[in-house]
VODREN-259010 format. One line per 2 residues: number of its first residue (from 1); their letters; for each residue x, y, z of N, C-alpha, C, O. Coordinates in steps of 0.2 Angstrom, whole numbers, always signed. Layout:
REM residues N
NUM> a> X,Y,Z,X,Y,Z,X,Y,Z,X,Y,Z  ...
END
This chain:
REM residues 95
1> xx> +837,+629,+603,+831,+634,+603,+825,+631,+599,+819,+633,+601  +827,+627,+593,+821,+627,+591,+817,+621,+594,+811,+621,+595
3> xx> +819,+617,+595,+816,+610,+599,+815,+613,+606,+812,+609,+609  +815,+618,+608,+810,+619,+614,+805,+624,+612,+799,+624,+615
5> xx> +807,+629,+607,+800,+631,+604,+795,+627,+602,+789,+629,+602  +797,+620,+598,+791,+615,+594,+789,+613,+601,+783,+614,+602
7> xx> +793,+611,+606,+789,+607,+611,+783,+611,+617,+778,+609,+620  +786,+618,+617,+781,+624,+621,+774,+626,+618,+769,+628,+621
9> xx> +776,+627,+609,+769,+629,+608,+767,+626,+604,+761,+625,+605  +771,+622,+598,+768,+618,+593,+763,+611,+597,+758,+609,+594
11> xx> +766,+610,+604,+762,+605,+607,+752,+606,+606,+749,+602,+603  +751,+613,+610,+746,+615,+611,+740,+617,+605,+734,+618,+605
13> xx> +744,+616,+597,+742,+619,+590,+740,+610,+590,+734,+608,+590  +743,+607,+590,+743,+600,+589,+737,+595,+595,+733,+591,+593
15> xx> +738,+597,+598,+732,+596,+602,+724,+599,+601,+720,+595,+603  +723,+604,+599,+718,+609,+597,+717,+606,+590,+711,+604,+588
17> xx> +720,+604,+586,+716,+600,+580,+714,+593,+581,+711,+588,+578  +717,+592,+586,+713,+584,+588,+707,+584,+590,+703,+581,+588
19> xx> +706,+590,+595,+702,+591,+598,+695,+595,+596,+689,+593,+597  +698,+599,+593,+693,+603,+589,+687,+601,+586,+681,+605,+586
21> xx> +688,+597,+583,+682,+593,+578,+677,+588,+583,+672,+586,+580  +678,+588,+588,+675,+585,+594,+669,+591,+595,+663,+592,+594
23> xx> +676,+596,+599,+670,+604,+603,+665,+607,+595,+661,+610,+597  +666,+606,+588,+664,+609,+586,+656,+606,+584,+650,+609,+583
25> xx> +660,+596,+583,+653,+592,+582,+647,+594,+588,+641,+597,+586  +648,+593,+595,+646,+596,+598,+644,+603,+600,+641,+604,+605
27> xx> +644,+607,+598,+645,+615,+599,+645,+617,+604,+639,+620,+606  +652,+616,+609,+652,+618,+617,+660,+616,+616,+662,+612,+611
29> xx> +664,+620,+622,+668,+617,+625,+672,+624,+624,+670,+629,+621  +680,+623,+629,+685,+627,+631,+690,+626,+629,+690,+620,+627
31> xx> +695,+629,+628,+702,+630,+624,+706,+635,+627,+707,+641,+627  +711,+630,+632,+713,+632,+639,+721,+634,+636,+725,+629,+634
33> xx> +723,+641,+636,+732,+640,+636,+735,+644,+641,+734,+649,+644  +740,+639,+641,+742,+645,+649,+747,+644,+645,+748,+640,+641
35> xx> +752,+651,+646,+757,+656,+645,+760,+659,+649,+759,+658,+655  +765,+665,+648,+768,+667,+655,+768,+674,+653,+768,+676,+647
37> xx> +770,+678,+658,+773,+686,+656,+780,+686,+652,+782,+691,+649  +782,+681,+653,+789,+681,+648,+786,+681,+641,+789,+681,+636
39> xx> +780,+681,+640,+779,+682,+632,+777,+689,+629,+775,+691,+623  +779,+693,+634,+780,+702,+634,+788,+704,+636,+792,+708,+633
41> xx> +788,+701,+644,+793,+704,+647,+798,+699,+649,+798,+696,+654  +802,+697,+643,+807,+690,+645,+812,+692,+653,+814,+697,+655
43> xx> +813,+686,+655,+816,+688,+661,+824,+688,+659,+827,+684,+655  +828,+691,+663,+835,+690,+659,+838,+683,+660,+842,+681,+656
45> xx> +837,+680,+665,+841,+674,+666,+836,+667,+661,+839,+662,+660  +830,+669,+659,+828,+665,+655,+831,+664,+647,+836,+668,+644
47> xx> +827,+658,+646,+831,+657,+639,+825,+660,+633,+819,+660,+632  +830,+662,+629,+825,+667,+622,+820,+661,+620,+815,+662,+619
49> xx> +821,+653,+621,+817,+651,+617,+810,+652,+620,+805,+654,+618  +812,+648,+626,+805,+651,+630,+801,+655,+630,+795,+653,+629
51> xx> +802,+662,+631,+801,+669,+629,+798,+667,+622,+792,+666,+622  +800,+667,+617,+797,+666,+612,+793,+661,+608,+790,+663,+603
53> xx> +793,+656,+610,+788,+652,+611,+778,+652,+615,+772,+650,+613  +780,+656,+620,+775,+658,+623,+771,+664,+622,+765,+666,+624
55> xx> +775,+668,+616,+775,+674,+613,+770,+671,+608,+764,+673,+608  +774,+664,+605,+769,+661,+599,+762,+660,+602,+757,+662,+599
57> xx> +762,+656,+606,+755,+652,+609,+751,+659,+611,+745,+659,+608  +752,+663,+614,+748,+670,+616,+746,+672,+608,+740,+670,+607
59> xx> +748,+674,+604,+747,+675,+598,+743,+669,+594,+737,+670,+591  +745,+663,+594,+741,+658,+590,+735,+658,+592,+731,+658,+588
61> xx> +734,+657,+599,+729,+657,+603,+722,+663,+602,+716,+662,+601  +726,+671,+602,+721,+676,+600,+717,+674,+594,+711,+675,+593
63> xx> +723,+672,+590,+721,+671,+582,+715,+668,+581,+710,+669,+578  +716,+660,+585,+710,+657,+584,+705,+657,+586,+699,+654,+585
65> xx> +706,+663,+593,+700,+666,+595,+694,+669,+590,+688,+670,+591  +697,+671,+585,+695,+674,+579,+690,+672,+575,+686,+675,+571
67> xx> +690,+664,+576,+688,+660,+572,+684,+653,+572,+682,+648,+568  +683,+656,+582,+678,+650,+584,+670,+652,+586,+669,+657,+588
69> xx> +667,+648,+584,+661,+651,+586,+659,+651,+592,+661,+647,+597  +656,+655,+593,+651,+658,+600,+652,+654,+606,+656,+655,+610
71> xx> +647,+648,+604,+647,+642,+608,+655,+638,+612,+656,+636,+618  +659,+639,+608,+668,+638,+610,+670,+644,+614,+669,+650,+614
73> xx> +673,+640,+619,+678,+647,+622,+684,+647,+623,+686,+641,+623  +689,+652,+622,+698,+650,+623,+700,+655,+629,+699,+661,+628
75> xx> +701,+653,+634,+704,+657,+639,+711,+654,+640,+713,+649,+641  +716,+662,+641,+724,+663,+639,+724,+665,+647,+722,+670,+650
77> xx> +729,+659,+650,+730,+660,+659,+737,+661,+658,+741,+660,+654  +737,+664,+663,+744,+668,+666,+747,+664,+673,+749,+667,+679
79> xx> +747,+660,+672,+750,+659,+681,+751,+663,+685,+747,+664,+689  +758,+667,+684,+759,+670,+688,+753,+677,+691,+751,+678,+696
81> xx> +751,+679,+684,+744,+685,+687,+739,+682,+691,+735,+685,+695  +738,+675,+689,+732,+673,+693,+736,+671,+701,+733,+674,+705
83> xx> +741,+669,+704,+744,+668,+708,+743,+676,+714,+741,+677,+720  +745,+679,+710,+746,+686,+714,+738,+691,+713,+737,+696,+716
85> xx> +732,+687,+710,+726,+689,+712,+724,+685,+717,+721,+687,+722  +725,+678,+716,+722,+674,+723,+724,+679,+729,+720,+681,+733
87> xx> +732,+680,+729,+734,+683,+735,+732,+688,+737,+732,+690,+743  +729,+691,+733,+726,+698,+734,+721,+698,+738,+720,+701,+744
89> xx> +717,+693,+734,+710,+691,+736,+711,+688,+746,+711,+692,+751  +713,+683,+746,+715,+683,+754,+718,+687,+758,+717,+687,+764
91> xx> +722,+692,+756,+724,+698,+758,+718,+703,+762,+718,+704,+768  +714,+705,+759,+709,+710,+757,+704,+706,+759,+699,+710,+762
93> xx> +702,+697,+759,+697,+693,+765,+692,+694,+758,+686,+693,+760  +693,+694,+750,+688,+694,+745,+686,+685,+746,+689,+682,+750
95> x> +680,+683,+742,+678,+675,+742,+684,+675,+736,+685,+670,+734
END
């Protein structure tokens, strides 16, 4: 459990201090995390790490939304909700 924890959210924490120091020299740029609804609503046949993991990164994520400036952005994707809004969208004939 814990080695798929470190490897699902720890990656993204680790990455964001690489990167960071770049978007901040610059004052621009995006801090992209995709996540899943298992980090509300775990599914039963998944595994608790997972679920918990994603839990972490949705959380980690908000947090450092806290504490970037203006010019930074962090957008938290949902796959599955964006999948079932596309759908929608061609459903109903939206651009």
């Amino acid at each position: 459990m814990a080695a798929s924890a470190r490897t699902e959210s720890f990656s993204a924490v680790r990455l964001d201090r690489a990167l960071l120091p770049g978007m901040l020299d610059q004052a621009k740029g995006v801090i992209i995390h995709i996540t899943s609804i298992q980090r509300q609503l775990p599914l039963p046949d998944a595994t608790i790490a997972y679920a918990a993991a994603k839990a972490a990164l949705s959380n980690y994520s908000k947090g450092l939304s806290k504490y970037l400036p203006v010019e930074l952005r962090r957008v938290l994707l949902l796959p599955q909700a964006l999948r079932h809004c596309l759908v929608l969208r061609l459903l109903v004939g939206l651009p």
